[in-house]
C-alpha positions in Angstrom: 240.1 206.6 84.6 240.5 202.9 82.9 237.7 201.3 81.1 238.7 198.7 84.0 239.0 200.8 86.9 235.5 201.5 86.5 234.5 198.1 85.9 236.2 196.9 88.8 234.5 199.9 90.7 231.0 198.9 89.7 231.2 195.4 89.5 232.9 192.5 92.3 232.6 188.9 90.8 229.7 188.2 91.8 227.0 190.9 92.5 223.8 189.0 93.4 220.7 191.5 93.4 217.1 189.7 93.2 217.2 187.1 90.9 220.2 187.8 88.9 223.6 187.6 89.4 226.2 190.4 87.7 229.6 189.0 87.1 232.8 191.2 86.0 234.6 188.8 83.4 238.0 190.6 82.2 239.8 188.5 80.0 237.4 185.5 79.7 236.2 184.5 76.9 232.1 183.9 75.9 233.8 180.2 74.8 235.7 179.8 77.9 232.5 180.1 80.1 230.0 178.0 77.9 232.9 175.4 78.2 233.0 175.4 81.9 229.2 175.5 81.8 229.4 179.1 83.9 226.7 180.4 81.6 224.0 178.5 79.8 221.4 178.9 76.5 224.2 178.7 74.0 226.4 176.0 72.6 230.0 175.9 71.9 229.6 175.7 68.1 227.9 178.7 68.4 230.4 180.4 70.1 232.4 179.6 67.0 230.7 182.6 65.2 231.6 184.9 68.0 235.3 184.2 68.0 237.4 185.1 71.3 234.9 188.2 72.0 235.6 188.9 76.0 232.5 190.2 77.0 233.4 192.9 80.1 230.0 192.2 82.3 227.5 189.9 82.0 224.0 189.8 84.1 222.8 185.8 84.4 219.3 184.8 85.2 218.8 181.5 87.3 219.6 179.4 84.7 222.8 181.2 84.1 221.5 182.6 80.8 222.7 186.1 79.7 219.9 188.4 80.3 222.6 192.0 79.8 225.3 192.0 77.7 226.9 195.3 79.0 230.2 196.9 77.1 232.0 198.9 79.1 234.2 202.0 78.0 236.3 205.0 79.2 235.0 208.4 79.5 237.1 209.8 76.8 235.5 207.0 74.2 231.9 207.7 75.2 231.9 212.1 75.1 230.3 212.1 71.7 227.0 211.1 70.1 229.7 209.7 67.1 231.7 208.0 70.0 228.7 206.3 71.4 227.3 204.8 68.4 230.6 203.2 68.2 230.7 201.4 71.2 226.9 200.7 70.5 227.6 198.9 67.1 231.1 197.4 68.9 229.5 194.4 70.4 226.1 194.8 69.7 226.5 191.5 67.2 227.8 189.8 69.7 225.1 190.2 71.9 222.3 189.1 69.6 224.6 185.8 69.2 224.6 184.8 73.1 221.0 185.7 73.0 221.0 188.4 75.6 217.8 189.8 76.0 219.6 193.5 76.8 222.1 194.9 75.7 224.1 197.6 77.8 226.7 200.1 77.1 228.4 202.6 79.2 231.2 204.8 80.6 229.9 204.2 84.4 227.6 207.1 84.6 225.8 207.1 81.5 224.0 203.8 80.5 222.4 203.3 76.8 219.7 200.0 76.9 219.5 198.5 73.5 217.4 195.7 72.3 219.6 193.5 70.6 216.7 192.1 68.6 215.8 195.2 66.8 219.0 196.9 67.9 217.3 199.6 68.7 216.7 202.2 71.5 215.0 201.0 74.5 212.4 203.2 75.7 210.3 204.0 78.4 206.7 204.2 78.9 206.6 207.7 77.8 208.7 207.0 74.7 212.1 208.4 76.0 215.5 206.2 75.7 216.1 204.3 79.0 218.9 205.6 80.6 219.0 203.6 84.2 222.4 202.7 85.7 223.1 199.3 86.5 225.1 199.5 89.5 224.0 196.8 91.8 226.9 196.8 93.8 226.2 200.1 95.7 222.3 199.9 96.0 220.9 198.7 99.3 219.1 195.7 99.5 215.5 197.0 98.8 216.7 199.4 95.5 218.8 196.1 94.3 215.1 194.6 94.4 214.0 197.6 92.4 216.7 197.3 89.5 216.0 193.5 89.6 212.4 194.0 88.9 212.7 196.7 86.3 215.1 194.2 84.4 212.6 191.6 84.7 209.6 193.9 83.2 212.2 195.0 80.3 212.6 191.5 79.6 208.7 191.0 79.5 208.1 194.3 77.1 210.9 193.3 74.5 210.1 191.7 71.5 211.6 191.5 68.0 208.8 194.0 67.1 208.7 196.4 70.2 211.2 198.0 72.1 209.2 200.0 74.5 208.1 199.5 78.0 204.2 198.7 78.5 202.5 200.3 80.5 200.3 198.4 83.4 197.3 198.6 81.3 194.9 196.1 82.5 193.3 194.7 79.8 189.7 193.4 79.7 189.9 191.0 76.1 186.0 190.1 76.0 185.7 191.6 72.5 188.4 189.4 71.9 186.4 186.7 73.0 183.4 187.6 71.2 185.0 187.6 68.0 186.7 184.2 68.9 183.4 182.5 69.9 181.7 183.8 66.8 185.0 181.6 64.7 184.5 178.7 67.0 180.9 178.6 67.1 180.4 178.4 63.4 182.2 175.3 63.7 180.4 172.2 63.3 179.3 170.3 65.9 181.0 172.8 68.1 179.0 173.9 71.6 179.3 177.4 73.2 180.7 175.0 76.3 183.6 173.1 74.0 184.5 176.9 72.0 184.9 178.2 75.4 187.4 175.6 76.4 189.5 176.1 73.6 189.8 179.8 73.8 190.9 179.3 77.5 193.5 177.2 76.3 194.5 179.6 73.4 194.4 182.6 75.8 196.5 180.7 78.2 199.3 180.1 75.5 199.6 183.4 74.5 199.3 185.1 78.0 201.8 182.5 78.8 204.1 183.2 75.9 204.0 187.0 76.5 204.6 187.2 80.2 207.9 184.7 79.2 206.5 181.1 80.7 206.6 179.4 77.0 209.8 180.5 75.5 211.7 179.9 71.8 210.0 177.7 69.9 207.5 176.7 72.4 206.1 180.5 72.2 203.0 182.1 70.5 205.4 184.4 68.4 207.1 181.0 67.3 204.0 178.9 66.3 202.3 182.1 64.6 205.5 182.3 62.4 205.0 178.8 61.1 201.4 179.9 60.1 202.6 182.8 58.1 205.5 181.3 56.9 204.4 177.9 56.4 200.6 177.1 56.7 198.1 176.6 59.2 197.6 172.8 59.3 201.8 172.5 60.1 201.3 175.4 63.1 198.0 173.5 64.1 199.8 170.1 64.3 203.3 171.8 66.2 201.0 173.0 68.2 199.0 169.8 69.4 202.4 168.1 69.0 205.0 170.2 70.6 203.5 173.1 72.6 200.7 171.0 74.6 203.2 168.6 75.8 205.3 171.5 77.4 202.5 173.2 78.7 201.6 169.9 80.0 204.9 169.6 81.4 205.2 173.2 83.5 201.7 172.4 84.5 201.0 168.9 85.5 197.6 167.4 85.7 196.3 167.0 89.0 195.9 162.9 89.4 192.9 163.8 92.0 190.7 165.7 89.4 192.7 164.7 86.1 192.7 168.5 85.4 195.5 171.2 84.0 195.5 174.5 82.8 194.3 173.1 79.4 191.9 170.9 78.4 192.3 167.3 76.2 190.2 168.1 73.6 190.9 171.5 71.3 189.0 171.0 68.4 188.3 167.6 69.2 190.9 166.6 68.0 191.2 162.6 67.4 194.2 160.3 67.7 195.5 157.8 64.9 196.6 154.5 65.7 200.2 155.7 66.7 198.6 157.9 68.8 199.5 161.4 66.4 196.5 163.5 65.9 194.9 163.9 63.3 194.6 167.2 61.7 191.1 168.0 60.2 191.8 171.2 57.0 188.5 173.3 58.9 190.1 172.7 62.1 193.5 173.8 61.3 192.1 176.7 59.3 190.0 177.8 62.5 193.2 177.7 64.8 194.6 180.0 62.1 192.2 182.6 62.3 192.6 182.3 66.1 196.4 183.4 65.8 195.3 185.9 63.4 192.7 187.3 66.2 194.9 187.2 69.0 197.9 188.8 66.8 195.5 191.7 65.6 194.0 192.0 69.1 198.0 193.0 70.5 198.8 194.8 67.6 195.7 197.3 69.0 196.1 197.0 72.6 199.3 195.6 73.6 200.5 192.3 75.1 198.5 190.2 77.1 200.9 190.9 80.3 198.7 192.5 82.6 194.7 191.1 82.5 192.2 192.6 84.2 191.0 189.9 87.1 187.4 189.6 86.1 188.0 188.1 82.7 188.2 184.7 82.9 184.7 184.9 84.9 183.1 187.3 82.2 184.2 184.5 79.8 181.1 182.1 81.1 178.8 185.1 79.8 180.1 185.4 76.7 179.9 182.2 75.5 177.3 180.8 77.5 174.6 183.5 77.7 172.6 182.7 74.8 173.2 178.9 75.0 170.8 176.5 75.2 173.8 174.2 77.3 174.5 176.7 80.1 172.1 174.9 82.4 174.0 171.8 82.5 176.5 173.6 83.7 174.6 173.9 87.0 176.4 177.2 88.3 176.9 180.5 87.9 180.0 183.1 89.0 179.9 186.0 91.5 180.4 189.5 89.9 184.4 190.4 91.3 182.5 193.7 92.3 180.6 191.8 94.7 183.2 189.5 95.9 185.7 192.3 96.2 183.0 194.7 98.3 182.4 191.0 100.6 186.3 190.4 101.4 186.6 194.3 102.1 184.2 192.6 105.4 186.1 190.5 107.2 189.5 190.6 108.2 192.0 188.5 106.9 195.4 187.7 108.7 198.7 185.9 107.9 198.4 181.9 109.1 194.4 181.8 108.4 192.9 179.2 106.8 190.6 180.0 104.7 187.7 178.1 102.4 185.1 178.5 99.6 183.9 175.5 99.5 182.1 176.0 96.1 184.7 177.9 94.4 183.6 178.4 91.0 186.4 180.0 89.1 188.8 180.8 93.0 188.0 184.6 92.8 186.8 184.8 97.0 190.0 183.3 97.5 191.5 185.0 95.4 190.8 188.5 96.5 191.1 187.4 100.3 194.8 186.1 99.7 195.2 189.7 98.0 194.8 191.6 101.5 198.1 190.1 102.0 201.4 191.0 100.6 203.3 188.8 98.9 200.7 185.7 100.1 203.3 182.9 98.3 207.2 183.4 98.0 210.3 181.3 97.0 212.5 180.7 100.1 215.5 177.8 99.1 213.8 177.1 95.6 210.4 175.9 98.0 207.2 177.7 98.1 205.7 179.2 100.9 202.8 180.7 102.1 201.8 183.2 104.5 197.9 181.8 104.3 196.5 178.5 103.5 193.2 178.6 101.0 191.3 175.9 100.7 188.8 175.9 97.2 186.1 172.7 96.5 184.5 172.7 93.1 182.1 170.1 92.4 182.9 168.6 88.7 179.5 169.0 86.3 181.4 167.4 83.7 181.0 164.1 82.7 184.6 163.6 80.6 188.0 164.1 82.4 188.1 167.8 81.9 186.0 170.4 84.0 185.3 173.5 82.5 185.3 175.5 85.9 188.4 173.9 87.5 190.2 174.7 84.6 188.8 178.1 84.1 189.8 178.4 88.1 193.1 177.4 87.6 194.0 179.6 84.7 192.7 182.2 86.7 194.7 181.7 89.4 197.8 182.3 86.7 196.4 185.5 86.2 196.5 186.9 89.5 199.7 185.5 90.6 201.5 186.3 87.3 203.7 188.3 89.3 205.0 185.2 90.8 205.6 183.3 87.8 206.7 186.1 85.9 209.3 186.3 88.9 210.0 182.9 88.2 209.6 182.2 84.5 213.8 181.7 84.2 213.2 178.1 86.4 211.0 175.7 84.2 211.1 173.8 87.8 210.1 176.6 89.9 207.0 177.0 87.3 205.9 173.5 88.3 206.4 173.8 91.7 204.3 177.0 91.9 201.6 175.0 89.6 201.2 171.6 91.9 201.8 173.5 95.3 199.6 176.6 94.2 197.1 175.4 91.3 196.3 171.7 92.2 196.4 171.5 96.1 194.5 175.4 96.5 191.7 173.9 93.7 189.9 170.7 94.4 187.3 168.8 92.2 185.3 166.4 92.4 182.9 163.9 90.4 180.9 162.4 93.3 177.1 162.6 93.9 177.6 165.1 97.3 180.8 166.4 95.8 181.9 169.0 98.6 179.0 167.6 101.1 180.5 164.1 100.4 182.5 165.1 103.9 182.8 168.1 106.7 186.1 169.4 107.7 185.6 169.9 111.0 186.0 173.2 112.5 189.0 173.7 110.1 188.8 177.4 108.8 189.4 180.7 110.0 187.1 182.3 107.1 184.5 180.5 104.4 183.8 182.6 101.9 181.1 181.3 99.5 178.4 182.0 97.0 177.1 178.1 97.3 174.2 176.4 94.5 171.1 176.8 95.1 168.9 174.1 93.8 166.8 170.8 94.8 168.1 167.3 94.1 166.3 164.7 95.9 169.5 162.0 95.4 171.9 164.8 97.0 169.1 165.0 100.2 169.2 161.1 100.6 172.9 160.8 99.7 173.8 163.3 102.5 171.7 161.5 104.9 174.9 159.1 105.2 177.4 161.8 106.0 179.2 161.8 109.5 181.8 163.2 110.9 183.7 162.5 113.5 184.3 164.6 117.4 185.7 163.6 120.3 185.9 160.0 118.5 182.9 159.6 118.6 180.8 159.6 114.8 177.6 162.1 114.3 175.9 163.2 111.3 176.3 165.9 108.9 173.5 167.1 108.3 171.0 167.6 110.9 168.6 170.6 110.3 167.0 168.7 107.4 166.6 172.3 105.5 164.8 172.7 102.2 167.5 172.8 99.1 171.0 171.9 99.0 171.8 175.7 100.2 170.6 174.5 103.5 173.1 171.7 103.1 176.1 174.3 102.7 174.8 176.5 105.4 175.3 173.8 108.1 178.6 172.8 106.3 180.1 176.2 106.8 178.8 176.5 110.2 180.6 173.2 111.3 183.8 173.7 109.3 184.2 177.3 110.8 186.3 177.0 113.8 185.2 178.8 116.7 185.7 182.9 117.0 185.4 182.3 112.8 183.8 184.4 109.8 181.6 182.9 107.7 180.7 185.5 104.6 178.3 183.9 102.3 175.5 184.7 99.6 172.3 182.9 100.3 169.2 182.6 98.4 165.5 184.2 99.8 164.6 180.4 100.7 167.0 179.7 103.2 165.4 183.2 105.5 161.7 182.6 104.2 160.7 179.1 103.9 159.1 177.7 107.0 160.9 174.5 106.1 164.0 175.9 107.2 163.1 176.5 111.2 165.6 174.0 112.2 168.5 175.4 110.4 168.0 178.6 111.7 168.2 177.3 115.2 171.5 175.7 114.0 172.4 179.3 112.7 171.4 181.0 116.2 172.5 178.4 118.4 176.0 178.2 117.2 177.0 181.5 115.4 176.3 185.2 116.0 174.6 187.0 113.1 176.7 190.2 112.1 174.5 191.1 109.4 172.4 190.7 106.6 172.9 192.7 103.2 169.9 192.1 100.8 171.0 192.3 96.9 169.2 193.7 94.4 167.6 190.4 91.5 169.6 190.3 89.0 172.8 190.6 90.5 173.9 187.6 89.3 174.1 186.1 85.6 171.4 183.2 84.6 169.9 183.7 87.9 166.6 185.8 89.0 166.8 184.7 92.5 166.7 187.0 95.6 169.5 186.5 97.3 171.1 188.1 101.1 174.7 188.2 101.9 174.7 186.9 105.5 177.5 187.4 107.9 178.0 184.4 110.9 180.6 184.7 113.8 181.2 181.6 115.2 180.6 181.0 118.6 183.6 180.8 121.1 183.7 178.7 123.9 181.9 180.0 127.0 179.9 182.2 124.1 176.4 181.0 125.3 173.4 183.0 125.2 171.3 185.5 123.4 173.1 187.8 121.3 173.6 190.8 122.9 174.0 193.4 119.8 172.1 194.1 117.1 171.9 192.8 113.6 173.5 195.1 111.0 170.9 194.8 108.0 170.9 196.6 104.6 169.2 197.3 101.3 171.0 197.2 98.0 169.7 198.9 94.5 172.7 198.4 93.0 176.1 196.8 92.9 178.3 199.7 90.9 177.6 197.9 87.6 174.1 197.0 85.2 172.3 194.4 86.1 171.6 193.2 82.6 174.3 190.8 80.4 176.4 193.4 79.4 177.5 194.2 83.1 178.6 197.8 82.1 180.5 199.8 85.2 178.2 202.1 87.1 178.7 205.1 89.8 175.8 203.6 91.5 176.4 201.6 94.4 175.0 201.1 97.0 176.7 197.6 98.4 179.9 199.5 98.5 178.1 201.7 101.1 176.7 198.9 103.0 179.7 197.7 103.1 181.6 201.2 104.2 178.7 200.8 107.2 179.3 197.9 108.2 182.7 197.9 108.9 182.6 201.0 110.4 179.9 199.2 113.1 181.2 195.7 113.3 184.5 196.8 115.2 182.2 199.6 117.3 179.0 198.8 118.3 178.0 200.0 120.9 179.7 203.4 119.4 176.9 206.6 119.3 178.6 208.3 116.5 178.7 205.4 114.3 175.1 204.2 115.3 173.7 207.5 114.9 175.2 207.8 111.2 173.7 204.5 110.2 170.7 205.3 111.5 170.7 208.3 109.1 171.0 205.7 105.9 167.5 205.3 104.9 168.8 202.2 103.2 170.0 200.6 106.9 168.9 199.2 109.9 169.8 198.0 113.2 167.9 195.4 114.4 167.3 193.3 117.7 168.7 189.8 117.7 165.0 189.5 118.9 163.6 190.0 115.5 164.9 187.0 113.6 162.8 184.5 115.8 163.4 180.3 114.4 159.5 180.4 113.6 159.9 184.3 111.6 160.8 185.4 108.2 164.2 186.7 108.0 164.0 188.3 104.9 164.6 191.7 105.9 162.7 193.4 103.6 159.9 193.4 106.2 161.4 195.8 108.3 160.8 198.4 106.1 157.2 200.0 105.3 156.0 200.1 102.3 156.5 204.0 101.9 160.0 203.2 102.7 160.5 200.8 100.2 158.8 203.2 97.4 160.9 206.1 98.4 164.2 203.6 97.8 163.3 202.7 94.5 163.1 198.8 96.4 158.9 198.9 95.2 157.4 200.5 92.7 154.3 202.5 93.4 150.7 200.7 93.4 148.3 202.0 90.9 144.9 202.3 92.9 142.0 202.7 89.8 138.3 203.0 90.7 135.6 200.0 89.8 134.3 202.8 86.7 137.7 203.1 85.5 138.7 199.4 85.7 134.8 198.3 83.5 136.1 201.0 81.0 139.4 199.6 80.7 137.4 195.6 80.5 135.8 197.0 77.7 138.7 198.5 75.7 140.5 195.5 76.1 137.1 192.9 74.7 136.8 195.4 71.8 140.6 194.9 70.7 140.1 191.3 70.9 136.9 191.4 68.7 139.3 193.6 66.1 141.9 191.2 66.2 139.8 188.3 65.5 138.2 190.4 62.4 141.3 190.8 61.1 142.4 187.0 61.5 139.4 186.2 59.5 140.2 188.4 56.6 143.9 187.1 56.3 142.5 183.3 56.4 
C-alpha cells in the first residue's frame, strides 16, 4: 500500500475532532498555505528556510497554528528500527521551523511522537515512548474528544527541557510560599499584606505560562531566560513592561471593582514622568531570586499544571499569621475541608442560582459549581453556564486593589484551568471566560454596608456563607436606611435589630433565599446565645425551617477563637405556615479531619464528615426508623423538637447534652473537685514560692 493510499485512508480534508482540525495536504506546500493564510504562527520569510517541504498532514489548533506535524510513510520504509530513524530525522527540521508543538511519524499503524524541541521521544507517565494512533477519522464522537484532550495535555507537558507526560499530581506550593515570603519580607518597607500580593501575581504568571495562557515571549520560560542570560533588572523591567500589559489584556480589570488577576503595585514599583517604571537594583534583584525559587521549586516537583484547590486560601496563613496587619484585613477564610463537607449538604441542580454573599476567596461557590459537570462551556465561541453564582466581597482595602478579590479571582483560574487550558489557543476566548466568569461571578465593593448596602430579594436557590462576625456601630446606623422593595411597595432591610453585623447577614440570606431555598451558613455562638437576638430568631422561625445545627469545634478557623454552629434554613414555601413538624438535626464536632493549630496538618479524625454522612442520610428520610434509630446510636447526635429552640431560649446546642456526656466526647474536660485541707495546703505552697521569688529578686538587684 501507497504512502498515499493510507493517508487518504486516515485522513479526509478536513477532520475536525474537539478543538483541532486534521487536514491531508498532498502536494501543497508549508509556503503555499502561510500565503493563503490557511495556517498561522509563521511568516513567509520563514518559510524561506524550509524550502518547498510538502508536509503530508497537519493538525491546526483554533488559531490555525500547527500543533502535529505528522510524516507519513509506506510500510516497507518504516519495518526497521534503521528505517524509522530515517523518516524520524526526514522532516523532523522542518517541524521545529513551523513551530509544531508535536511531531508525528508513521506507516498508519504504528505512530512515533517526538518533541521537536528536544527531538526526542515522547513519553508517557510511566516513562514508555507514546505510541497512540492519530486516526480521528474513524473514532466516534466521544473517543475523538479523547484524542483531542490527550493532544492538548501533550501540548501542556512539553517543554524544551521535558518530554514526558505529568502526571495529575496536585501540588500544594506553601513551602514555596514560605521561602518566597521570607525574600519579600526582608524587603524594606515591605508588609506581609503587600509580599503576599506580589507572590499571587508571580504564581499567576508562571501557573499561567505553564498551563500555555502566556505563550513565547510573554512566558515564564521566556522572562527567566533574560535573567540568566542577561540580568535581572532587564527581566524585571520586560516584565513590568511587556508581560503585565498582556496579562492585563487576557484579563481585563473589572471597571466596577477596578480589580484583575494582578495587582498595580509589585514591588511598589513607581512611574517616571513618561510613565516607564522605574527599576529599583534591590527590587530587580528580589524578582530574581523569585524566578530562581519558582525555577528550583519545578525542577523538584514538576510544573505548576495541576494545584491543589486549597492553596490560594492557605496563602492568607502563611503570610499573614504572624503579622501584626492581618487584622485590618477584617476576615478570615473557611478551611476547603469544611466548605467541601457543607456543599456535600444540600443539593445543587443545573439552572440554580446560587450566592455567598461574603465570598472571601469564591471557594463555597466554588465547590457547589463542582457537583456539576462541565458548569461553563463554549457553545459558538460564547460562554455558557449551566448554573448562575453570585459572589459579594466587601473591599477592606483602601487603594484600588483588593487583596481578597484578587486572591478570589486567581483562584477561580485554578479550578477552572480545565477551561482555559481548553481554550488557551483563543487569546479572545481567554477574555471572554475572564469578564463573563471572573468579573461578573466576583463582586467588590468599597461602601460602608458593602454587601448589606442592598437585598436581592428572594433571588437564590442556595446561599452558602461563612459571613464576619464583628460590631460596628456606623454599619448598625448605616443599615437602618436599607429598603427593599415588594409588591411596589418599599420596606426595610433590616428589621430584627440583632446584636452584630452576623445578625445583619442572617436576615439578608433569609430574604434573598427564594422560597423552598437552602440556606447553609457558619454562624458565631452570639447569634443562638445572646438574648439580644430574640427578634431574629422569630425572623428565623417564622420564615424558614431549621434542618439542623452542627456545632464546630474553637479553633476551626484561622485568627479566630470563636464558637461557631453551621446552621441549615429551608425557606418557607407558600402555604408553609405553622410549627415545624420534624425535628431538628443537631450535632457535636471534635474535629474537622485536619489540626486545629496554624499548620492545619491532615488528620483521620473527623467527625463533621460524619455529621455530615448523618445528616443527609436524615434530611431526605425523616420520619424513616432505620435512619432515626442509627443516629440515635451517635453519642455525638441528636434529634431535637422544633419545641426546644423557643425565641426567648439558648440555641446553642451544647445544652442538650449532660455534662457526663460532654466529658465522655472529649467536648469538657473533667472538673477537679479538691477538699478545703487540700486547697489551704496548696494557698500555702503557692505564698511560699512568691516569698522565694522575691528573695531572689533582691539578691540580683
Amino acid at each position: 500500500m501507497s504512502e498515499q493510499t493510507i493517508q487518504d485512508a486516515l485522513y479526509s480534508n478536513p477532520v475536525e475532532f474537539g478543538k483541532f482540525i486534521c487536514r491531508s495536504l498532498g502536494a501543497t506546500t508549508i509556503k503555499d498555505l502561510v500565503q493563503s493564510k490557511e495556517i498561522s504562527g509563521i511568516t513567509a520569510k520563514q518559510c524561506e528556510k524550509i524550502s518547498a517541504k510538502k508536509p503530508d498532514v497537519l493538525i491546526l489548533n483554533q488559531n490555525k497554528e500547527i500543533v502535529i506535524f505528522i510524516e507519513m510513510k509506506a510500510p516497507n520504509e518504516f519495518r526497521t528500527t534503521d528505517k524509522k530513524n530515517k523518516a524520524i530525522w526526514q522532516e523532523l527540521d522542518v517541524a521545529k521551523k513551523t513551530k509544531a508543538k508535536i511531531y508525528a511519524v508513521s506507516d498508519g499503524n504504528e505512530f512515533i511522537w517526538i518533541n521537536p524541541k528536544t527531538e526526542e521521544y515522547i513519553l508517557d507517565e510511566s516513562g514508555l515512548p507514546v505510541t497512540r494512533q492519530i486516526n480521528p477519522k474513524s473514532l466516534s464522537s466521544s473517543k475523538q474528544k479523547e484524542l483531542s484532550n490527550f493532544i492538548e495535555e501533550v501540548c501542556v507537558c512539553l517543554s524544551d527541557e521535558n518530554n514526558q507526560i505529568l502526571p495529575k499530581q496536585y501540588l500544594d506550593p506553601t513551602e514555596l510560599a514560605k521561602k518566597t515570603a521570607r525574600i519579600l519580607q526582608n524587603m524594606a518597607l515591605s508588609t506581609s499584606k503587600n509580599s503576599l500580593y506580589t507572590f499571587v501575581e508571580v504564581f499567576n504568571f508562571k501557573f499561567l505560562s505553564d498551563i500555555g495562557i502566556l505563550k513565547g515571549s510573554y512566558s515564564f520560560e521566556a522572562i527567566y531566560k533574560i535573567y540568566k542570560e542577561e540580568s535581572a533588572k532587564d527581566a524585571f523591567k520586560q516584565y513590568l513592561t511587556t508581560i503585565r500589559d498582556k496579562l492585563l489584556e487576557l484579563f481585563p480589570i473589572n471597571q466596577a471593582d477596578n480589580t484583575s488577576i494582578i495587582n498595580g503595585r509589585i514591588f511598589h514599583t513607581q512611574l517616571d514622568e513618561m510613565g516607564n517604571p522605574i527599576i529599583i537594583d534591590t527590587a530587580a534583584d528580589c524578582f530574581g531570586r523569585l524566578l530562581d525559587c519558582f525555577k528550583d521549586y519545578e525542577k523538584e516537583n514538576g510544573k505548576f499544571i495541576y494545584i491543589h484547590k486549597d492553596f490560594k486560601s492557605k496563602l492568607f496563613e502563611t503570610f499573614m499569621k504572624n503579622s501584626s496587619d492581618k487584622d485590618g484585613m477584617g476576615q478570615f477564610f473557611t478551611p476547603l475541608k469544611v466548605v467541601k463537607e457543607m456543599v456535600r449538604m444540600v443539593d445543587v441542580k443545573e439552572g440554580m442560582k446560587i450566592c455567598d454573599p461574603a465570598c472571601g476567596v469564591g471557594k463555597f461557590l466554588l465547590e457547589a459549581a463542582n457537583k456539576i459537570p462541565n458548569p461553563y462551556y463554549f457553545e459558538e465561541k460564547e460562554l455558557k453556564s449551566k448554573i448562575t453564582l453570585v459572589g459579594y466581597e466587601k473591599r477592606m482595602e483602601d487603594n484600588n486593589d483588593d487583596l481578597t478579590t484578587i486572591l478570589a479571582k486567581s483562584n477561580m483560574v485554578i479550578y477552572y484551568s480545565d477551561l482555559f487550558k481548553e481554550n488557551c489557543d483563543s487569546a479572545e476566548k481567554i477574555r471572554i471566560i475572564s469578564n463573563e466568569l471572573l468579573n461578573k461571578v466576583i463582586t467588590s465593593s468599597h461602601t460602608t454596608l458593602g454587601t448589606l448596602e442592598h437585598l436581592d430579594f428572594e433571588q437564590y436557590d442556595l446561599i452558602l456563607a461563612n459571613p464576619p462576625y464583628y460590631q460596628n456601630a456606623d454599619i448598625s446606623r448605616a443599615s437602618k436606611n436599607v429598603k427593599y422593595a415588594v409588591k411596589n411597595q418599599l420596606r426595610n432591610a433590616y428589621t430584627a435589630n440583632g446584636g452584630g453585623i452576623e445578625a445583619l447577614f442572617t436576615e439578608w440570606i433569609i430574604k434573598s433565599l427564594k422560597k423552598g431555598g437552602i440556606a447553609n451558613v457558619i454562624l458565631p455562638d452570639g447569634i443562638f446565645a445572646n438574648i439580644g437576638n430574640e427578634k431574629l430568631k422569630e425572623v428565623i422561625l417564622k420564615s424558614c425551617f431549621i434542618e439542623s445545627i452542627i456545632s464546630l469545634p474553637i479553633n476551626s478557623f484561622f485568627n479566630t477563637n470563636k464558637k461557631t454552629y453551621i446552621l441549615t434554613l429551608r425557606k418557607r414555601d407558600e402555604g408553609q405556615s405553622g410549627t415545624q413538624d420534624f425535628p431538628v438535626f443537631c450535632y457535636l464536632c471534635s474535629s474537622i479531619g485536619e489540626t486545629l493549630d496554624s499548620y492545619r496538618f491532615d488528620i483521620d479524625d473527623n467527625d463533621l464528615h460524619n455529621a455530615v454522612e448523618n445528616y443527609n442520610a436524615f434530611k431526605n428520610a425523616k420520619s424513616n426508623e432505620k435512619i432515626i434509630e442509627m443516629i440515635n446510636s451517635d453519642k455525638r447526635a441528636k434529634l431535637l423538637d422544633i419545641s426546644k429552640f423557643d425565641t426567648k431560649e439558648q440555641w446553642n446546642i451544647e445544652r442538650f447534652w449532660t455534662e457526663e456526656e460532654k466529658i465522655d466526647l472529649g467536648i469538657m474536660a473533667k472538673r477537679e473537685i479538691v477538699s478545703l485541707d487540700e486547697f489551704s495546703n496548696m494557698l500555702l505552697e503557692l505564698s511560699t514560692d512568691v516569698r522565694n521569688y522575691a528573695e531572689l529578686l533582691k539578691e540580683l538587684k
